[in-house]
FIVEX-883001 format. One record per residue (C-alpha): x, y, z; residue number from 1; residue in one letter. Coordinates in nm, 3 decimals. Example, Ala and Ser with C-alpha at 12.3 -4.5 7.8 and 13.67 -1.06 7.14 Angstrom:
// FIVEX-883001
{{1.230 -0.450 0.780} 1 "A"}
{{1.367 -0.106 0.714} 2 "S"}
END
This chain:
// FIVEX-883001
{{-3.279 -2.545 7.010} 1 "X"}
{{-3.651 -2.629 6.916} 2 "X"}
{{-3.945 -2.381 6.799} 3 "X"}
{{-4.218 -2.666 6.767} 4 "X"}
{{-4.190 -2.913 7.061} 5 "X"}
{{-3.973 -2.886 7.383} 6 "X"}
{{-3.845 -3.115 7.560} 7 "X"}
{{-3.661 -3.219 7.928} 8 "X"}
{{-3.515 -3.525 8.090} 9 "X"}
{{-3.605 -3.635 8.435} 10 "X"}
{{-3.582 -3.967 8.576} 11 "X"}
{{-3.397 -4.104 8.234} 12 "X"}
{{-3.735 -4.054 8.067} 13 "X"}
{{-3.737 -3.768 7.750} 14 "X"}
{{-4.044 -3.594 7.747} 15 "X"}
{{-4.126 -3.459 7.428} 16 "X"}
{{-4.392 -3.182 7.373} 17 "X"}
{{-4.557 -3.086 7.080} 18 "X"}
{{-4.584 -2.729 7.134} 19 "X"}
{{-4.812 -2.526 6.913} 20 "X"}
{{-5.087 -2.494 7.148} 21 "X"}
{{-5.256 -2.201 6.915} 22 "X"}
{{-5.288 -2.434 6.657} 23 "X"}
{{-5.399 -2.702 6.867} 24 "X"}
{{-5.017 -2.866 6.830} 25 "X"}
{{-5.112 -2.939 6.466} 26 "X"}
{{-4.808 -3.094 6.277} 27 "X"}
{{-4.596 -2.867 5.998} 28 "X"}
{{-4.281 -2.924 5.819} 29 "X"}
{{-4.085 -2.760 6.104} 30 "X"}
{{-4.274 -2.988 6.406} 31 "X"}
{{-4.201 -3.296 6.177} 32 "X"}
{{-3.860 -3.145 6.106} 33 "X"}
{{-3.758 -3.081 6.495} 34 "X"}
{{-3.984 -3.417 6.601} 35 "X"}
{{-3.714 -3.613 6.396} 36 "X"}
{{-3.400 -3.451 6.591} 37 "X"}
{{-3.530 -3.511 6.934} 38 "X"}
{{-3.582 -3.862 6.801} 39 "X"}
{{-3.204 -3.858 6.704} 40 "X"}
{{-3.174 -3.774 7.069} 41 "X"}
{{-3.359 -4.057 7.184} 42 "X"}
{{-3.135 -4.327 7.006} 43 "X"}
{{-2.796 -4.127 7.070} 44 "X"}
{{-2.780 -4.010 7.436} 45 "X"}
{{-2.738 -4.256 7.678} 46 "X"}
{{-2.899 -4.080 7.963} 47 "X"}
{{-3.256 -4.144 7.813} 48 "X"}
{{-3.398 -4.494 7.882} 49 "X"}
{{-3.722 -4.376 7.764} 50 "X"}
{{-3.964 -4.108 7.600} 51 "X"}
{{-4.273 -3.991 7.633} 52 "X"}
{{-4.484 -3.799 7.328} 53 "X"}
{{-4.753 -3.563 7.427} 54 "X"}
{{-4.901 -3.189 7.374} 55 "X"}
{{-4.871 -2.870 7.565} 56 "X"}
{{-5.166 -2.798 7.721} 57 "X"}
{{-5.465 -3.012 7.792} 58 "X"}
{{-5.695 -2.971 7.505} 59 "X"}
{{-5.476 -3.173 7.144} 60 "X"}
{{-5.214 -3.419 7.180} 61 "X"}
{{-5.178 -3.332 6.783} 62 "X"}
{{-5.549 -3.204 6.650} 63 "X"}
{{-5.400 -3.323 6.270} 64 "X"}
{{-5.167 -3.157 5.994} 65 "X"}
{{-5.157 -2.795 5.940} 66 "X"}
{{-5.402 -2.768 5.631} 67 "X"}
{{-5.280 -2.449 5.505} 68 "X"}
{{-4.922 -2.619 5.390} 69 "X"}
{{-5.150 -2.834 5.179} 70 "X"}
{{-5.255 -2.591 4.942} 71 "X"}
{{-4.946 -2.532 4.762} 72 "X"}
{{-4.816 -2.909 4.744} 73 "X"}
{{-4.839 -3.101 4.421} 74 "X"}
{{-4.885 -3.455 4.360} 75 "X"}
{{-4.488 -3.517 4.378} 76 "X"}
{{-4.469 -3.318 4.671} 77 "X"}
{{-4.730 -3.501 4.846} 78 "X"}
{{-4.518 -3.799 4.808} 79 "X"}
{{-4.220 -3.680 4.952} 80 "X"}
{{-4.439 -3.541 5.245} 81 "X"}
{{-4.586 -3.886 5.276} 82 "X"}
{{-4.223 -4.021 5.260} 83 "X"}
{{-4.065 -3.806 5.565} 84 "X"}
{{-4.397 -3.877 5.798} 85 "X"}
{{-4.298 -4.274 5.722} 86 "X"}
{{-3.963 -4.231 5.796} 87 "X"}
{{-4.026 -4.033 6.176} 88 "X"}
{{-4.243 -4.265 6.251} 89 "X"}
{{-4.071 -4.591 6.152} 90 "X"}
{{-3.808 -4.453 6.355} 91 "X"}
{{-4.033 -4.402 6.640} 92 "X"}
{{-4.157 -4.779 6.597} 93 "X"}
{{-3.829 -4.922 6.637} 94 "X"}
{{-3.639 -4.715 6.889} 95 "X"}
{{-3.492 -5.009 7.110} 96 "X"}
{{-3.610 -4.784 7.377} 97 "X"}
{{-3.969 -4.738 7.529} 98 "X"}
{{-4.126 -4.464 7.385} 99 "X"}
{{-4.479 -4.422 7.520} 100 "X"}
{{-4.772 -4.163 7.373} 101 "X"}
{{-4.986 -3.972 7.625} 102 "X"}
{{-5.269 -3.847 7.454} 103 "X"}
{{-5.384 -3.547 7.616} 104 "X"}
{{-5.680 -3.455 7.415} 105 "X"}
{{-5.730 -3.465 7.034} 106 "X"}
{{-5.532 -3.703 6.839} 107 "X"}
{{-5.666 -3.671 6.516} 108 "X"}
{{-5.506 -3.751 6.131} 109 "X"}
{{-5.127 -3.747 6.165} 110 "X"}
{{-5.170 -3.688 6.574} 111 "X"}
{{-5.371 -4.012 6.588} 112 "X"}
{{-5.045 -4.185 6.334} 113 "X"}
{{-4.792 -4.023 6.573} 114 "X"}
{{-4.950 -4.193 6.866} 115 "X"}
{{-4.974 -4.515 6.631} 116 "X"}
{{-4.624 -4.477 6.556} 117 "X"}
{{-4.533 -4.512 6.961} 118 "X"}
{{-4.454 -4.859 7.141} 119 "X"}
{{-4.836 -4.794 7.338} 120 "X"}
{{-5.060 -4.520 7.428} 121 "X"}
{{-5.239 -4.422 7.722} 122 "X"}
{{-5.516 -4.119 7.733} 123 "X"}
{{-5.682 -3.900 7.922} 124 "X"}
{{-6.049 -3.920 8.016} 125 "X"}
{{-6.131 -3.631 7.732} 126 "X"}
{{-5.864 -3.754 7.462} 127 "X"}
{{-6.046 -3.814 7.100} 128 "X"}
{{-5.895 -4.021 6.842} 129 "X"}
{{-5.998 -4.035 6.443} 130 "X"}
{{-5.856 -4.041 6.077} 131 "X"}
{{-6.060 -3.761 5.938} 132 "X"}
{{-5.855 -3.742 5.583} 133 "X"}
{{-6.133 -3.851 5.374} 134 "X"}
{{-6.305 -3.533 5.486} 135 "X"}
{{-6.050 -3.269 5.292} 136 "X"}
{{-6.032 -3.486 4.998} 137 "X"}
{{-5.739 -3.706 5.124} 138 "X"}
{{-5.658 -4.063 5.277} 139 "X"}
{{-5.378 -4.099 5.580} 140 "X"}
{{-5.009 -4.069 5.434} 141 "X"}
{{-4.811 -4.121 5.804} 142 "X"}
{{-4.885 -4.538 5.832} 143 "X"}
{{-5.221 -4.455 5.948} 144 "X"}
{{-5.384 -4.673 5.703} 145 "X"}
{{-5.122 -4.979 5.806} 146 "X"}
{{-5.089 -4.923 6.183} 147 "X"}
{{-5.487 -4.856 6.305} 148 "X"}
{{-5.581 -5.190 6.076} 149 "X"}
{{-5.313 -5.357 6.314} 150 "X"}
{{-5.424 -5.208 6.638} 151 "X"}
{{-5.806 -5.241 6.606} 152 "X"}
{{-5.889 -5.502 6.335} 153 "X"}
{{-5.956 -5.426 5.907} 154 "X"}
{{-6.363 -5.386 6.008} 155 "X"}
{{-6.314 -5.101 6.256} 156 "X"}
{{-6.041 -4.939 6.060} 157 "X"}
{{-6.230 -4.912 5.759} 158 "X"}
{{-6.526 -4.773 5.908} 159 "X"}
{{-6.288 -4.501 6.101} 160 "X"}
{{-6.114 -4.406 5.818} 161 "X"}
{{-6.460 -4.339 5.548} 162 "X"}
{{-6.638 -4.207 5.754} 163 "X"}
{{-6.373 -3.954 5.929} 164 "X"}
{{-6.558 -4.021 6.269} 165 "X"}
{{-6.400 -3.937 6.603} 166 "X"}
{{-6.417 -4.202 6.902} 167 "X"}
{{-6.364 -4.112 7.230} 168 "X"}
{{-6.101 -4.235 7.512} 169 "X"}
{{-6.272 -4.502 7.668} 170 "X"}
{{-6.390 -4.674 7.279} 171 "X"}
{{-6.029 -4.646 7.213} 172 "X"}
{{-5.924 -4.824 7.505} 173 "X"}
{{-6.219 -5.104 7.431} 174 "X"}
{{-6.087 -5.121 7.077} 175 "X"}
{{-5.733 -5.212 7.193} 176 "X"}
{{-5.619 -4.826 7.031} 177 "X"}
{{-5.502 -4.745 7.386} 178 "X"}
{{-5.358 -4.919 7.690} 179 "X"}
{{-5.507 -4.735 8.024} 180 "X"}
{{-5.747 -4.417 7.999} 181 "X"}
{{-5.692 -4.179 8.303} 182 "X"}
{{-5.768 -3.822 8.434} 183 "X"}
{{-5.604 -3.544 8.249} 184 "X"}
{{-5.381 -3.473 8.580} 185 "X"}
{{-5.251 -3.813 8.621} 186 "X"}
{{-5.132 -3.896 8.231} 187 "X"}
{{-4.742 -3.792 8.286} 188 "X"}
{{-4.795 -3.953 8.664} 189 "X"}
{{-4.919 -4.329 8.503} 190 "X"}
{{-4.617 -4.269 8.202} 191 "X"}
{{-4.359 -4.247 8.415} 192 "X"}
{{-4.487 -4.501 8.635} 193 "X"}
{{-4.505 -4.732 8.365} 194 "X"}
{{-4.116 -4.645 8.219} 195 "X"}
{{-3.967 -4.671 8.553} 196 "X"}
{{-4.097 -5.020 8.597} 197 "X"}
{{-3.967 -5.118 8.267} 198 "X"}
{{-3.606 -4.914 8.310} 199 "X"}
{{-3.569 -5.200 8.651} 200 "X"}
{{-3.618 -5.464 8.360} 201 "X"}
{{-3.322 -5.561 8.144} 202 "X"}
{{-3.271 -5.292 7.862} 203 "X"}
{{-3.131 -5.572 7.596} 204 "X"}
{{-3.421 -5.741 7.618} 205 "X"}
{{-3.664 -5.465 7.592} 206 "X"}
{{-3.501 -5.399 7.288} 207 "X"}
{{-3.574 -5.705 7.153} 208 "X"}
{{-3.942 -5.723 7.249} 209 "X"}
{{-4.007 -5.439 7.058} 210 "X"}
{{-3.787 -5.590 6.733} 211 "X"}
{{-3.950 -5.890 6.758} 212 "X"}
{{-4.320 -5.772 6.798} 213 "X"}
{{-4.272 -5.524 6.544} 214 "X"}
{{-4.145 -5.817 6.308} 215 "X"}
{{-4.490 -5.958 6.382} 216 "X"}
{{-4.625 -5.712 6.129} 217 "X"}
{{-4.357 -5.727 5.862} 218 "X"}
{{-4.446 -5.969 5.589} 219 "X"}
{{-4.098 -5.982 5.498} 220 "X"}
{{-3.934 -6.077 5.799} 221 "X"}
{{-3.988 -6.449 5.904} 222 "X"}
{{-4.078 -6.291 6.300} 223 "X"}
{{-4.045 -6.658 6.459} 224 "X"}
{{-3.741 -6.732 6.313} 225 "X"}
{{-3.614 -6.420 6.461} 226 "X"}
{{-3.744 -6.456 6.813} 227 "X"}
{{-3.561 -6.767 6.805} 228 "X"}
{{-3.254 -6.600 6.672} 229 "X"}
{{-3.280 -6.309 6.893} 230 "X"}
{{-3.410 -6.538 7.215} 231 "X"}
{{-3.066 -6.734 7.168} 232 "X"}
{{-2.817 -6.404 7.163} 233 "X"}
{{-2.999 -6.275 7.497} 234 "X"}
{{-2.770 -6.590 7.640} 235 "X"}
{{-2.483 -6.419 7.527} 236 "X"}
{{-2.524 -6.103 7.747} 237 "X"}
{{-2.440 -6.004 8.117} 238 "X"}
{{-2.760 -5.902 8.179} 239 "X"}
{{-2.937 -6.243 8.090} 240 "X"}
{{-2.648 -6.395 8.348} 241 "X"}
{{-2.725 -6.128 8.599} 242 "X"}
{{-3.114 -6.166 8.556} 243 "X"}
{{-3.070 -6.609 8.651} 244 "X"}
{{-2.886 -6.510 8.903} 245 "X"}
{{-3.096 -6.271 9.055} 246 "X"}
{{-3.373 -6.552 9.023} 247 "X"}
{{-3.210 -6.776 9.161} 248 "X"}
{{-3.059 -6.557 9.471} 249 "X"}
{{-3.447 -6.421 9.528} 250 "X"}
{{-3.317 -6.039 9.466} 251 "X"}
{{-3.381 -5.746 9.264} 252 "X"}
{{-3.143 -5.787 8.900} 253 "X"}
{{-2.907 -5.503 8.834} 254 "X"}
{{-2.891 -5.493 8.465} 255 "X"}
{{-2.560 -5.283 8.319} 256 "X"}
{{-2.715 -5.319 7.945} 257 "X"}
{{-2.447 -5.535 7.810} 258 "X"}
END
């Protein structure tokens, strides 16, 4: 089905590769084109309870764009390029589901928005983050500019993004850019170890963590008003019954999603 990426389903967790390992998994129309079906997948099939975003092979999690497509594209076009990156990764950012990026190696221009664009990240010890756009003449079109501000304050972000500088795994995870920073062999071991704690949790609610902390960030959303609002409907699902219960019963919650 895909060219770009490949993907497989174990354990209710999607794993998603980008899979252009001779060009250091760098993104192109067609990777952007096939990311944004397996995304489809993601909300649609009820089998996943969670993704996971990385590269083939252990040197790029996404090394950046693929330059030569740039050479071609007017001013216009560049928009509409700008415009399908937003829309991916908007889609990415609120997928009621868990959708985690392990950042195998170089995450760099739209690799280090894609990873931005996931719920968290976690890295492995040789993973290298950075917004080099301002080197070829350009600034971040994917959310970069929005989303690393959010993550790691206006200061850092603005120094990042001039100067095009790379920072390595274990600045990203003192920055608050990533969550945990292990050895390249255990990344897919501490994602799914992560996901399958948070598939025992109730999936209604997850859902609803990520709306509401994603409203945190939307200046036109009023994001305490809807925790309220979305706090209250939780009251009006099995799974918030099943979850007291459990509590109160000292056991383990079975939660049906409904």
């Amino acid at each position: 089905m895909y060219q770009t990426i490949r993907t497989e389903l174990t354990d209710n967790i999607f794993f998603i590769y980008i899979n252009r390992p001779n060009k250091m998994n760098a993104l192109n129309q067609q990777v952007m084109t096939e990311l944004a079906l397996a995304v489809d997948e993601i909300y649609t099939n009820k089998e996943i309870k969670s993704a996971v975003i990385t590269g083939t092979g252990e040197k790029a999690f996404v090394a950046g764009a693929d330059i030569e497509e740039f050479l071609t594209i007017s001013a216009a076009q560049g928009v509409e390029l700008a415009k399908k990156g937003h829309v991916i990764f908007k889609r990415i950012e609120d997928s009621p589901k868990p959708i985690i990026a392990a950042v195998n190696g170089f995450a760099l221009g739209g690799g280090c928005e894609l990873a931005m664009a996931c719920h968290f990240r976690i890295a492995s010890a040789n993973a290298k983050f950075g917004q080099p756009e301002v080197n070829l003449g350009l600034i971040p079109g994917y959310g970069g500019t929005q989303r690393l501000t959010a993550l790691i304050g206006k200061g850092k972000a603005m120094e990042l993004m001039m100067t095009g500088d790379q920072i390595n795994a274990m600045d990203a995870l003192g920055w608050g850019l990533v969550n945990h920073v292990v050895a390249q062999d255990e990344l897919i071991f501490k994602a799914k170890e992560i996901l399958t704690k948070i598939h025992t949790k109730g999936p209604l609610a997850i859902a609803r963590v990520i709306k509401c902390a994603n409203a945190a960030l939307d200046k036109d959303i009023d994001s305490y008003e809807l925790e309220i609002e979305e706090f209250g409907a939780c009251f009006a699902t099995k799974d918030m019954q099943e979850g007291a219960e459990a509590f109160v019963q000292k056991r383990h919650a079975i939660f049906i999603g409904e």
